[in-house]
C-alpha positions as CSV (number, residue, x, y, z in Angstrom):
1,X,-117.5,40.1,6.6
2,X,-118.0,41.7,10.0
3,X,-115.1,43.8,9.4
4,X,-114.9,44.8,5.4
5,X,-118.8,43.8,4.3
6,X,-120.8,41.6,2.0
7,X,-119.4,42.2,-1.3
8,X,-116.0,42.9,-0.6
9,X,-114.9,39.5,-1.2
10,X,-111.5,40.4,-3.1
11,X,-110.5,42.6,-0.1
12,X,-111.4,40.0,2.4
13,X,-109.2,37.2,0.8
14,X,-106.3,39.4,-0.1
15,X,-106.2,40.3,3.6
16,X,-106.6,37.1,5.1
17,X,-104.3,35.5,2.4
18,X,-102.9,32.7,4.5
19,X,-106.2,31.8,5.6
20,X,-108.1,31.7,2.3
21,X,-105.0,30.4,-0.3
22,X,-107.1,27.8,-1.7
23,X,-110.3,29.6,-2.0
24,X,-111.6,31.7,-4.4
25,X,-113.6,34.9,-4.7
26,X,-116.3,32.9,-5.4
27,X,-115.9,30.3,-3.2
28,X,-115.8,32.7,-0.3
29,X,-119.5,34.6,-1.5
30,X,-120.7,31.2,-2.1
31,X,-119.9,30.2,1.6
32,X,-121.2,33.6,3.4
33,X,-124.4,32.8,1.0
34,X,-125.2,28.9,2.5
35,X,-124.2,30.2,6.0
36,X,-127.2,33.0,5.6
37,X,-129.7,30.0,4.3
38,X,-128.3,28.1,7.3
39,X,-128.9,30.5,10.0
40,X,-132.1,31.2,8.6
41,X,-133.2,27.8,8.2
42,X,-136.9,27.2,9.9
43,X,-136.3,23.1,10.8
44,X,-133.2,21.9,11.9
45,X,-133.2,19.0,9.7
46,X,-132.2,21.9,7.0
47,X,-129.4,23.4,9.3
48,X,-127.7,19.5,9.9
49,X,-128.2,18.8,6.2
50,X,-124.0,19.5,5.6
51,X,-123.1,18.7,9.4
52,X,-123.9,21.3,12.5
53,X,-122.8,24.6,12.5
54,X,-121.8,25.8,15.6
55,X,-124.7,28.3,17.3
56,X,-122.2,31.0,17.9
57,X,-121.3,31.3,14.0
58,X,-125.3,31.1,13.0
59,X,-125.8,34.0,15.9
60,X,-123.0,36.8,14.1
61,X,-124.5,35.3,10.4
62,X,-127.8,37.1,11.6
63,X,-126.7,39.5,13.2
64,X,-124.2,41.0,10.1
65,X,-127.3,40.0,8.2
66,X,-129.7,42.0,9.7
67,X,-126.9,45.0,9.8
68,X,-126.2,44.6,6.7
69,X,-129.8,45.3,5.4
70,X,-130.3,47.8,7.6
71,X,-127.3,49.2,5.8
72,X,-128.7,48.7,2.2
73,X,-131.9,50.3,2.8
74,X,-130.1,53.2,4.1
75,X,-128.4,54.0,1.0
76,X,-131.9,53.6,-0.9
77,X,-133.2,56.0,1.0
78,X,-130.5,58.0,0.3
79,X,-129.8,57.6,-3.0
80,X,-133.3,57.9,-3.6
81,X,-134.5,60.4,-6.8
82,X,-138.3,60.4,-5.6
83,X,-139.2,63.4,-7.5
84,X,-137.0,63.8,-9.7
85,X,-137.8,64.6,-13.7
């Protein structure tokens, strides 16, 4: 994710291949989705429901979050027809 983005879950399993044989598309955006709730979580009864996650990986979740909205809201802005008839 850190290196190709959200979204570009094809790309990410064709190049890591070996890594990801028996996974999906899917499976991977399902993952990168309950690692976001997880990092996010408020109580930590929420974060140990599926075992801990290690506080490193929940760290770099935020953090390519929080880039990635930044992202996002630049291309609003951008791609933004205020005005327009």
């Amino acid at each position: 994710v850190s290196t190709y983005g959200v979204g570009k879950w094809s790309v990410i399993k064709r190049v890591s291949c070996s890594l990801y044989a028996h996974r999906s598309t899917v499976d991977l955006k399902d993952k990168w989705r309950n690692l976001l709730k997880a990092s996010f979580a408020q109580t930590s009864s929420n974060r140990l429901k599926h075992g801990p996650i290690p506080s490193q990986v929940l760290l770099k979740v935020r953090e390519l979050a929080q880039k990635q909205s930044k992202a996002s809201k630049a291309r609003l802005v951008k791609g933004s027809r205020i005005g327009f008839l």
